[in-house]
N, CA, C and O of each residue as an XYZ file, in Angstrom:
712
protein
N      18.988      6.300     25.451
C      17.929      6.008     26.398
C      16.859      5.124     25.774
O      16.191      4.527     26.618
N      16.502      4.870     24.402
C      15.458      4.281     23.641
C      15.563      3.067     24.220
O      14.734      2.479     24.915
N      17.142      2.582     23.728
C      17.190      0.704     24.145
C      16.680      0.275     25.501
O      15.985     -0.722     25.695
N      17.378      1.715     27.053
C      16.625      0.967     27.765
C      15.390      1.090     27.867
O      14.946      0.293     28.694
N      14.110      2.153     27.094
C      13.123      1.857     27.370
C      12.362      0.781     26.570
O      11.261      0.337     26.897
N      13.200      0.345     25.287
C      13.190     -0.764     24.450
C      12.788     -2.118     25.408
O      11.891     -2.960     25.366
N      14.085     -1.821     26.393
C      14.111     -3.387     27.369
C      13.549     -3.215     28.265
O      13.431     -4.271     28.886
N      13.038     -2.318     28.788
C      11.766     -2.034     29.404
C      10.472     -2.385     29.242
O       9.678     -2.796     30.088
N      10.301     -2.158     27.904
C       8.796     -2.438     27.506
C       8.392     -3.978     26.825
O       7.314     -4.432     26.441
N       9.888     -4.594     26.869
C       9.819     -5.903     26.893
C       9.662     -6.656     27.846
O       9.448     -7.857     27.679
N       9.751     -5.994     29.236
C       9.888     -6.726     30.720
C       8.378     -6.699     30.604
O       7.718     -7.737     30.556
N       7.896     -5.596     30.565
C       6.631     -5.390     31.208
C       5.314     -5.435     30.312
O       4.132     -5.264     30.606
N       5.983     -5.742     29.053
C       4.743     -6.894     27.727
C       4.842     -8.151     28.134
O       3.885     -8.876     27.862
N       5.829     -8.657     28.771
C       5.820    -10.423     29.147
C       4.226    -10.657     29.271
O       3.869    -11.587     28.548
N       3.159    -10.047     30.009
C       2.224    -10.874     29.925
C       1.331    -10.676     28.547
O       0.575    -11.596     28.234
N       1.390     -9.673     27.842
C       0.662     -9.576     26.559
C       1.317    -10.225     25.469
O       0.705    -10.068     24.413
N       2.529    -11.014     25.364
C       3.062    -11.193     24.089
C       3.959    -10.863     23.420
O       3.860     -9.640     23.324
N       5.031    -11.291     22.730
C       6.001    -10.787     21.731
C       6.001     -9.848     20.934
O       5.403     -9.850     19.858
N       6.663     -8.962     21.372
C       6.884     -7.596     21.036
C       7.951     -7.665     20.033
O       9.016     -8.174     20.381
N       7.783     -7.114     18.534
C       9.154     -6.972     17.856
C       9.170     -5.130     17.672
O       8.249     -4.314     17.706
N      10.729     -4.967     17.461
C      10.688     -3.274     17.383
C      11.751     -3.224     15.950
O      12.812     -3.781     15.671
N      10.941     -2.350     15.311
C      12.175     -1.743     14.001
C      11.968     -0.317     13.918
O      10.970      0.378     14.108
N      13.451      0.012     13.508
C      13.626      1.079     13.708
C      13.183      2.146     12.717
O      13.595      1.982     11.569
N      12.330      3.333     12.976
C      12.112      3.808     11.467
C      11.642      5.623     12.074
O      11.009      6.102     13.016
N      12.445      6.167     10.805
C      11.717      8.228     11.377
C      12.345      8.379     12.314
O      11.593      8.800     13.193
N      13.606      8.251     12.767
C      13.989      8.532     14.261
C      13.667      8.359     15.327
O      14.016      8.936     16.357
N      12.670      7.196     15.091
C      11.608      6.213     16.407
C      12.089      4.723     16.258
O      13.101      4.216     15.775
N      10.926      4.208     16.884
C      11.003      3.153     16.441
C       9.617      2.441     16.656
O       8.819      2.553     17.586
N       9.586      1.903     15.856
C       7.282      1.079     15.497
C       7.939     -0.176     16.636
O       9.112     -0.532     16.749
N       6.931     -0.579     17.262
C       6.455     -1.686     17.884
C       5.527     -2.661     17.697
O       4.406     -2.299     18.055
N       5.577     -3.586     17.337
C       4.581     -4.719     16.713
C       4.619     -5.795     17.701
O       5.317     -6.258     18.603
N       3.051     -6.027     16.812
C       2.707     -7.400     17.936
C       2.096     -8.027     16.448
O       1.714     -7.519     15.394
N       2.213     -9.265     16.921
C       2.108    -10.382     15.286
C       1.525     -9.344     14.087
O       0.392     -8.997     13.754
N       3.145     -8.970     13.524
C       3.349     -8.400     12.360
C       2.423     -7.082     12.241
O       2.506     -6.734     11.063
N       1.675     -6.299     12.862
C       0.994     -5.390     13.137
C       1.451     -4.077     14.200
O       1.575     -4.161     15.421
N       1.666     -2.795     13.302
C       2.178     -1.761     14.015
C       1.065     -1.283     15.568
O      -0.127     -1.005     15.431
N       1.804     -1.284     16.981
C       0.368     -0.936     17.700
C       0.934     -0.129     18.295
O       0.211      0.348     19.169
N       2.590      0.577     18.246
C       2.722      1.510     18.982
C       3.936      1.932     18.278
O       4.411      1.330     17.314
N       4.381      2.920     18.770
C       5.867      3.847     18.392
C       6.556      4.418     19.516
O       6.020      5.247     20.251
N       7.627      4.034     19.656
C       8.277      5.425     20.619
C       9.428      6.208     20.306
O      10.539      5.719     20.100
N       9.101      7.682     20.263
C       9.624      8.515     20.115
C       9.881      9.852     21.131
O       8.948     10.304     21.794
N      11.034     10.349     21.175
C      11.565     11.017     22.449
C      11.811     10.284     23.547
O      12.435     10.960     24.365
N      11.566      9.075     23.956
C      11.824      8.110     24.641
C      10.607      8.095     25.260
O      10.663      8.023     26.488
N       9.387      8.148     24.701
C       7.517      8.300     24.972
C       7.082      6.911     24.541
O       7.587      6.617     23.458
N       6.297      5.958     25.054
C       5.838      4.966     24.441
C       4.765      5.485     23.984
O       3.953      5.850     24.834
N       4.406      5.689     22.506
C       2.247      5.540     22.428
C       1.925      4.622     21.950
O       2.655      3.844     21.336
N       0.652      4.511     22.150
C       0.179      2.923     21.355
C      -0.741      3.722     20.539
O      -0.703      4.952     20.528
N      -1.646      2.954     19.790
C      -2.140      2.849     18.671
C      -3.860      2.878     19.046
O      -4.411      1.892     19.536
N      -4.469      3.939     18.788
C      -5.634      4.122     19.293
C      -6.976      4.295     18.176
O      -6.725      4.593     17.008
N      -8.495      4.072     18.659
C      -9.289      4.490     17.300
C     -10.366      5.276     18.119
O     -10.138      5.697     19.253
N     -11.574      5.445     17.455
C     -12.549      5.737     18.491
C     -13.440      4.872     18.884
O     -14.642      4.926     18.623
N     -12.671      3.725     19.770
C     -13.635      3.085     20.226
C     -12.384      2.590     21.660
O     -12.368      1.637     22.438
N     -11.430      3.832     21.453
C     -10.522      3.624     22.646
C     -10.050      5.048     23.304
O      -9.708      5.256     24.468
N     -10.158      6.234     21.889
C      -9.743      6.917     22.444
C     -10.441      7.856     23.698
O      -9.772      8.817     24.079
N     -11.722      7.615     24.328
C     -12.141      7.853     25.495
C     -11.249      7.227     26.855
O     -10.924      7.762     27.915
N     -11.060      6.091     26.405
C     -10.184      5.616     27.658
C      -8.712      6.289     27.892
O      -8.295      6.632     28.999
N      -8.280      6.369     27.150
C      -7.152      7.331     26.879
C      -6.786      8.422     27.011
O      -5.718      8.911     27.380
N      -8.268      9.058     26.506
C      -8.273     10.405     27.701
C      -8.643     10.671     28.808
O      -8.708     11.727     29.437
N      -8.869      9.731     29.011
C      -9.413      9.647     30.930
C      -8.187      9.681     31.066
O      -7.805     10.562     31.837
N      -7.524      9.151     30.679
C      -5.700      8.712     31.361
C      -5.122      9.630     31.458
O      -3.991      9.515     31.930
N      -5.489     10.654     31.158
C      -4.430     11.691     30.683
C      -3.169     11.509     30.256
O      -2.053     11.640     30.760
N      -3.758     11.049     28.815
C      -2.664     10.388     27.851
C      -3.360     11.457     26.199
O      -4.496     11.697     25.791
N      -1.856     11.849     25.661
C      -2.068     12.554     24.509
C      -1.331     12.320     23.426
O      -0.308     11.635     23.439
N      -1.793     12.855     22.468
C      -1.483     12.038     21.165
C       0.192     12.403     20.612
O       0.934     13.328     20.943
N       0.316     11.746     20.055
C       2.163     11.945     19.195
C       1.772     12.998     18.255
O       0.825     12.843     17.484
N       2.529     14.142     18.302
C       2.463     15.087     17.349
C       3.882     15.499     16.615
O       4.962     15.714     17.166
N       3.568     15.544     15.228
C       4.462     16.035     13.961
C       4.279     17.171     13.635
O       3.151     17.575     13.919
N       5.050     18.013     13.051
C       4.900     19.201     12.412
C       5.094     18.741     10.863
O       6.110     18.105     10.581
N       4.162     19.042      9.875
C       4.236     19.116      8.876
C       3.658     20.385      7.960
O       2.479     20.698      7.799
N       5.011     21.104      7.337
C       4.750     22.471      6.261
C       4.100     23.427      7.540
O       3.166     24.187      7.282
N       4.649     23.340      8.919
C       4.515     24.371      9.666
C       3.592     24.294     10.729
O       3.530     24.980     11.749
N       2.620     23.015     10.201
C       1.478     22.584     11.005
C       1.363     21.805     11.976
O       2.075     20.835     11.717
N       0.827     21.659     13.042
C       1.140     20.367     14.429
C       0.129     19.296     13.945
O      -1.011     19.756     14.015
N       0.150     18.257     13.564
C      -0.648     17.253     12.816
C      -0.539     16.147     14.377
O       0.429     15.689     14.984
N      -1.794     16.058     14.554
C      -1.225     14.615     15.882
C      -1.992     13.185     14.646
O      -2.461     12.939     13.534
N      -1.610     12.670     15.956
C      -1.785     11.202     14.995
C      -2.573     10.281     16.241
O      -2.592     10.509     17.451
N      -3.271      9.047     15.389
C      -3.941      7.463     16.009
C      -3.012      7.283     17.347
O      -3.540      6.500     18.136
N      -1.874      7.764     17.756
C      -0.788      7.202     18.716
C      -1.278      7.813     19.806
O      -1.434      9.000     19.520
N      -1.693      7.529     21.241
C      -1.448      8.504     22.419
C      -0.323      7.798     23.206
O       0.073      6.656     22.974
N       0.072      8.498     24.021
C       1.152      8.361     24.937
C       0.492      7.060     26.132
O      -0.703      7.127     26.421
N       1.284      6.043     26.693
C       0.484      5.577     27.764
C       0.602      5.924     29.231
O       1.380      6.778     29.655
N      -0.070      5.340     29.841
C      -0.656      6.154     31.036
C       0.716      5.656     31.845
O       1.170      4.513     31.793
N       1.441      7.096     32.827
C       2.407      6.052     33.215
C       2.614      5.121     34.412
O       3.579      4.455     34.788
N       1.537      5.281     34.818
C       1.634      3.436     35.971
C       1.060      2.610     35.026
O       0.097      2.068     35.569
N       1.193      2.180     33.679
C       1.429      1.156     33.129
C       2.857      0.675     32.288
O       3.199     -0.117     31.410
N       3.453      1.749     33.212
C       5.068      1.524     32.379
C       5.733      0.553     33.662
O       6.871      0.117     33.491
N       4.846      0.160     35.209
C       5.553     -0.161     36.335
C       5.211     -1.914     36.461
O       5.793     -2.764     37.134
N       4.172     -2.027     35.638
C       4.005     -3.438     35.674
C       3.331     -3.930     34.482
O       2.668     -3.327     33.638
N       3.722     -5.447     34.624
C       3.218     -6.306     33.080
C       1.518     -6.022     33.450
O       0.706     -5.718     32.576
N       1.179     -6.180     34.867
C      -0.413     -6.462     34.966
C      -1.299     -5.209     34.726
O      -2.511     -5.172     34.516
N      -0.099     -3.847     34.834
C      -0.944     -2.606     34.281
C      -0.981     -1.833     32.922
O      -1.550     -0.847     32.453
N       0.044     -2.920     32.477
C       0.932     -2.598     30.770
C      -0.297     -3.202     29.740
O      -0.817     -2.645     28.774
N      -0.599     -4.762     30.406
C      -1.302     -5.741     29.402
C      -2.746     -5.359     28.742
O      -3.219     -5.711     27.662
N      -3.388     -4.354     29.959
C      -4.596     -4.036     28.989
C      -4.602     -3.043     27.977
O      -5.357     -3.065     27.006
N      -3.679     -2.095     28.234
C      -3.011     -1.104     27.306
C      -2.689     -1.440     26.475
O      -3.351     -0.811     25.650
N      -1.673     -2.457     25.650
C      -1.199     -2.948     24.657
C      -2.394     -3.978     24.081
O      -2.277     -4.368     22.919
N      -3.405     -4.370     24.783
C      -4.867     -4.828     23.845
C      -5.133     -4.475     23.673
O      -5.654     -4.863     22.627
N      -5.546     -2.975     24.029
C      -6.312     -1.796     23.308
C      -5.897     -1.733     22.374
O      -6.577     -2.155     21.439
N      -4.625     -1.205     22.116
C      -3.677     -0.660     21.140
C      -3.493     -1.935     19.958
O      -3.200     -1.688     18.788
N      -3.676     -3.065     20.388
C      -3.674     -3.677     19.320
C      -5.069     -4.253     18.462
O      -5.183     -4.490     17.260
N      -5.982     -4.365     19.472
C      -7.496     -4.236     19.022
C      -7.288     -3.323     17.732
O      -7.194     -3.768     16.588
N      -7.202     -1.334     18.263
C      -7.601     -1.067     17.853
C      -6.531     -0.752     16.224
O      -7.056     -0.130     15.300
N      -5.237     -1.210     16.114
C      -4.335     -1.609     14.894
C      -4.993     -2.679     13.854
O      -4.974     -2.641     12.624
N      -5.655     -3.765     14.830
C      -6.556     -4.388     13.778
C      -7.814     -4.363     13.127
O      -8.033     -4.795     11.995
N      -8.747     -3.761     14.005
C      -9.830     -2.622     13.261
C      -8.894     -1.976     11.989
O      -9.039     -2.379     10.835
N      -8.134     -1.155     12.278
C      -7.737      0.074     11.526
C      -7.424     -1.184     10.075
O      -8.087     -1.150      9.039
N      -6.318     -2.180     10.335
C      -6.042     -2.930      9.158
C      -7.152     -3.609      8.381
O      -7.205     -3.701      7.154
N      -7.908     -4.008      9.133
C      -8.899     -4.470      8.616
C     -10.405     -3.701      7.650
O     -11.188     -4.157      6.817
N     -10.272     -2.654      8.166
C     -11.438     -1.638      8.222
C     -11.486     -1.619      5.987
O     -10.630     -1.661      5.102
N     -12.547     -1.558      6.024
C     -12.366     -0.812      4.267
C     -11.605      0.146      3.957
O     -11.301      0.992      4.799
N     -11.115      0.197      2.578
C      -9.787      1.384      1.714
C     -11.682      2.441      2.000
O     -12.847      2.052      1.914
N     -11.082      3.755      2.324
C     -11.713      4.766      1.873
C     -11.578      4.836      1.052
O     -10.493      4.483      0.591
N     -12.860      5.489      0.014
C     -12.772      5.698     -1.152
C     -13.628      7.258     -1.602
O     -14.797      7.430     -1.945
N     -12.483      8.255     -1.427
C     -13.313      9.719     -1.812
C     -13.051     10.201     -3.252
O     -12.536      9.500     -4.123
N     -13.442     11.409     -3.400
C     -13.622     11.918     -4.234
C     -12.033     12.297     -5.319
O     -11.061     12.916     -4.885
N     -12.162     11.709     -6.816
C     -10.675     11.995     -7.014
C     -10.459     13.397     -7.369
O     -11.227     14.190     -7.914
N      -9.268     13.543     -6.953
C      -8.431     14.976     -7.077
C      -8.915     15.591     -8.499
O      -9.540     16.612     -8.785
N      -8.343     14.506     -9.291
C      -7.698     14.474    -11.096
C      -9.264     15.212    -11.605
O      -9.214     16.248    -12.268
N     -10.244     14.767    -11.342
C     -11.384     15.040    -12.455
C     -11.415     13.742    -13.115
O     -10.660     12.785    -12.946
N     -12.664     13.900    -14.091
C     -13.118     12.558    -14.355
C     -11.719     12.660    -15.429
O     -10.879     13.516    -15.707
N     -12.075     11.041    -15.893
C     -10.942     10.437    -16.881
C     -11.522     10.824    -17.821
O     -12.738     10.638    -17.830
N     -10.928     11.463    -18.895
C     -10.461     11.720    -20.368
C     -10.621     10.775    -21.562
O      -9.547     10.175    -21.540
N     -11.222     10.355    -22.443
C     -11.041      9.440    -23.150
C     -10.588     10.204    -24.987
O     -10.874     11.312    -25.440
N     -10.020      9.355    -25.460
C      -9.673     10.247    -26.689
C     -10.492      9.250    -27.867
O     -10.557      8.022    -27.922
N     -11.153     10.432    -28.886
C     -11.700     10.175    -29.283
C     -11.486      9.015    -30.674
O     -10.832      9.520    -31.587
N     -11.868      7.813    -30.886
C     -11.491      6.800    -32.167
C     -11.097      6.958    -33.044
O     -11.867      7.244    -33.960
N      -9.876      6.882    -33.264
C      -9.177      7.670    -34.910
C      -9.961      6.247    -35.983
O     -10.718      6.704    -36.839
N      -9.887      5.304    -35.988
C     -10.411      4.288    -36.490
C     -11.744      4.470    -37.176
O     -12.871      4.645    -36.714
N     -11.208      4.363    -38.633
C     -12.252      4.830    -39.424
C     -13.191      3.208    -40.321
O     -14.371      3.060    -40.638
N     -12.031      2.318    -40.455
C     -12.724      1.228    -41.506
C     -12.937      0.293    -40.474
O     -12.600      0.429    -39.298
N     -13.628     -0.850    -41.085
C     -14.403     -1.568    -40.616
C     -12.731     -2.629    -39.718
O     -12.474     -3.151    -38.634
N     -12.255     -2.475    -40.665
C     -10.627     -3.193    -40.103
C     -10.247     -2.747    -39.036
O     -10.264     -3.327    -37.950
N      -9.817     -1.512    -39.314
C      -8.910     -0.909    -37.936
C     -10.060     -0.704    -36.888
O      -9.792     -0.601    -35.691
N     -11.555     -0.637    -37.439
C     -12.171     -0.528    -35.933
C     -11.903     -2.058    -35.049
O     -11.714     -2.214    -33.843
N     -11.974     -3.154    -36.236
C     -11.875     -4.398    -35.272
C     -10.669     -4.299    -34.449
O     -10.738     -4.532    -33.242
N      -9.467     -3.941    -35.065
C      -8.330     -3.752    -34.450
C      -8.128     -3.110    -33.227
O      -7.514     -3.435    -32.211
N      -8.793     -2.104    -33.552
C      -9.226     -1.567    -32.079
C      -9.333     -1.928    -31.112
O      -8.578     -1.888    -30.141
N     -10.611     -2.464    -31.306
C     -10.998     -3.705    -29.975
C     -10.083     -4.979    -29.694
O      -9.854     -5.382    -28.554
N      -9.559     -5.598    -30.906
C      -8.975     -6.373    -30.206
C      -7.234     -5.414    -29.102
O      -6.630     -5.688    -28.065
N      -7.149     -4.504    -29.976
C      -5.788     -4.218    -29.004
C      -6.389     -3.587    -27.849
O      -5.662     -2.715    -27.375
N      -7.586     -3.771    -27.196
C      -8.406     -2.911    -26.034
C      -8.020     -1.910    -25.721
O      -7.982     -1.771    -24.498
N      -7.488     -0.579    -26.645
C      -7.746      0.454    -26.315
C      -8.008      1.324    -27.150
O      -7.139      1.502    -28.003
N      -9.326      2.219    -27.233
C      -9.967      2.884    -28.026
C      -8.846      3.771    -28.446
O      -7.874      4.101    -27.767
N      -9.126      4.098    -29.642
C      -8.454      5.212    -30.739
C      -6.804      4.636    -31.177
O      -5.941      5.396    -31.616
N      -6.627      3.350    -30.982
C      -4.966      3.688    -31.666
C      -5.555      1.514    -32.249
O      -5.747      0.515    -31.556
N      -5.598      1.673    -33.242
C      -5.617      0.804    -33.955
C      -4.364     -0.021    -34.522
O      -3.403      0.617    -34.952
N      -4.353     -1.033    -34.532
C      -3.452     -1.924    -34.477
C      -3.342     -3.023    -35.877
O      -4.122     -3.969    -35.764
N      -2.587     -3.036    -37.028
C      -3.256     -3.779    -38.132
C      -3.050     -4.948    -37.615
O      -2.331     -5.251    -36.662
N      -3.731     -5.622    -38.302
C      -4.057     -7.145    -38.528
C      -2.592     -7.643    -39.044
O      -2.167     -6.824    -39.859
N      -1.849     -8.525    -38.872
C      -0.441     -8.979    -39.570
C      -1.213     -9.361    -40.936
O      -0.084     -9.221    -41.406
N      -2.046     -9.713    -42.054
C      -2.713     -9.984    -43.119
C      -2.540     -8.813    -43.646
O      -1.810     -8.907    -44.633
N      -3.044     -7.238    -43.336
C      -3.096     -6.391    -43.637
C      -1.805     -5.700    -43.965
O      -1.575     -5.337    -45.119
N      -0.669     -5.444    -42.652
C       0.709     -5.146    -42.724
C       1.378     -5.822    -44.191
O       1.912     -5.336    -45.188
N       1.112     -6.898    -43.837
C       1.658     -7.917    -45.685
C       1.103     -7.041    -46.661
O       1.768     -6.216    -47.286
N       0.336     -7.158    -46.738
C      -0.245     -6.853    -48.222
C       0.159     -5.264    -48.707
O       0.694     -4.942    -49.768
N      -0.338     -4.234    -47.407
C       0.319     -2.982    -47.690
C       1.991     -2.862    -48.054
O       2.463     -2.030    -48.830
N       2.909     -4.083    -47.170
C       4.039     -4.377    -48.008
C       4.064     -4.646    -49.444
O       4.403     -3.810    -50.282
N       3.727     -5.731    -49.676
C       3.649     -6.095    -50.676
C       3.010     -5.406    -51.934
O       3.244     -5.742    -53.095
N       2.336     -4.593    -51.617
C       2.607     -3.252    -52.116
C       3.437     -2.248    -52.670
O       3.458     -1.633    -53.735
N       4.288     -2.266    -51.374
C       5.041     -0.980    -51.820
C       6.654     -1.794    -52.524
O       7.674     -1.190    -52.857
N       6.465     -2.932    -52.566
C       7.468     -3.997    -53.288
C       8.429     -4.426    -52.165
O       9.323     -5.200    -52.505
N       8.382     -4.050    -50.909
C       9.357     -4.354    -49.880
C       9.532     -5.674    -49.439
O      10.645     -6.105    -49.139
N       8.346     -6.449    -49.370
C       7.923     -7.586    -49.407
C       7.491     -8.867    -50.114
O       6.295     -8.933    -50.398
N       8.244     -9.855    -50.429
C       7.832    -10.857    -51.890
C       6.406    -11.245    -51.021
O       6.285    -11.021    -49.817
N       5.690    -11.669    -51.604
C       4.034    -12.593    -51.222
C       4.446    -13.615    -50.707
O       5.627    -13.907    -50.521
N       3.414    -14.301    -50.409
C       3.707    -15.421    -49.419
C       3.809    -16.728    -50.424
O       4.597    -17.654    -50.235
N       2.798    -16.637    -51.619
C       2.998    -17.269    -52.368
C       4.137    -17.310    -53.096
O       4.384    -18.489    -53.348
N       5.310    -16.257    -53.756
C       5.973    -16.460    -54.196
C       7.382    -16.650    -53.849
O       8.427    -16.886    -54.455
N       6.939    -16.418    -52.407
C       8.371    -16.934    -51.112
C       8.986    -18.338    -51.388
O       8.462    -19.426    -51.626
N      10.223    -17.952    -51.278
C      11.197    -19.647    -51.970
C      10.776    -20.423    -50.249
O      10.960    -19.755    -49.231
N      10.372    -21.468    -50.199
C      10.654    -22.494    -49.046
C      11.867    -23.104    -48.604
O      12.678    -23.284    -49.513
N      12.144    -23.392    -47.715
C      13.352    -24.153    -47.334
C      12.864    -25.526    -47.119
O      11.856    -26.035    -46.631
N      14.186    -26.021    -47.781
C      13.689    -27.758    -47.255
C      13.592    -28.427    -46.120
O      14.709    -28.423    -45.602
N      13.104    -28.794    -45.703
C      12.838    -29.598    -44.120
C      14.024    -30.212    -43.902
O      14.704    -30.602    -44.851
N      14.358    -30.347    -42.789
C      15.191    -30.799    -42.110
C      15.161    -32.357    -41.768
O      14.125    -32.938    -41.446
N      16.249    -32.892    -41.859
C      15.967    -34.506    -41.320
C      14.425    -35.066    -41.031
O      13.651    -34.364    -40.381
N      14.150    -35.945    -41.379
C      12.631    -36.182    -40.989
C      13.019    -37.495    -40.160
O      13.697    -38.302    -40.796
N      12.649    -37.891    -38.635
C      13.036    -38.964    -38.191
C      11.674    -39.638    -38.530
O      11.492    -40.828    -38.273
């Protein structure tokens, strides 16, 4: 039954615009230029609502898409549309502006930004004791894990005899010189 209300709701968007549908959750999303503004599921069209629509919507006696999640009825931004706008493009078209108005508010709107879960961030404290490995530090930008200098790595080689010096390294001869 979806497809024909699929080709349904394509007859009667003709005057609002190109409708694309993909399929997703055992529904399927409805878009209008690349923007989700409705879903239908159970063979229900809803569109995509905020509060600066959902008064009109409930005048309609139109109600929201509801999920159960971990036992709970969660509704969602979606209400159902009113249904003498399922009978014509001229009673469909202001419905699907709402619904897409209010999809682009929603996209547009600022990331909320609350309070984090985690607790503040943690920092560990500078193992970096000499004046070296503190520079090292900073340059590898992250406090406490120090990084030697390749000058330094040498020499502690050269040290432990693993490494000839740089000075007493045999050279190779150059190659063709054009």
């Amino acid at each position: 039954m979806s497809a024909d209300l699929i080709a349904h709701l394509h007859d009667v968007a003709s005057d609002f615009g190109a409708l694309s549908v993909r399929r997703m959750f055992g529904g399927y999303g409805i878009y209008h230029d690349g923007v989700m503004i409705g879903l239908i599921s159970g063979d229900v069209l809803y569109l995509k609502i905020d509060e600066q629509t959902r008064e009109r919507f409930r005048v309609a006696d139109s109600g929201p898409f509801m999920y159960t999640r971990r036992g709970e009825t969660v509704p969602t931004s979606y209400w159902s549309v009113p249904e003498a706008a399922m009978d014509s493009p001229q009673e469909m078209k202001p419905w699907l502006r709402l619904a897409y108005e209010a999809a682009v508010r929603k996209a547009n709107a600022p990331a909320k930004v609350g309070p984090r879960k985690a607790g503040p961030v943690k920092t560990k404290p500078s193992k970096a004791t000499s004046a070296t490995a503190k520079a090292a530090t900073v340059r590898a930008g992250k406090p406490g894990v120090a990084k030697p200098t390749l000058a330094k790595a040498k020499s502690e080689k050269a040290k432990s005899g693993k490494v000839r010096s740089a000075t007493t390294k045999p050279t190779k001869p150059d190659a063709k010189r054009r």
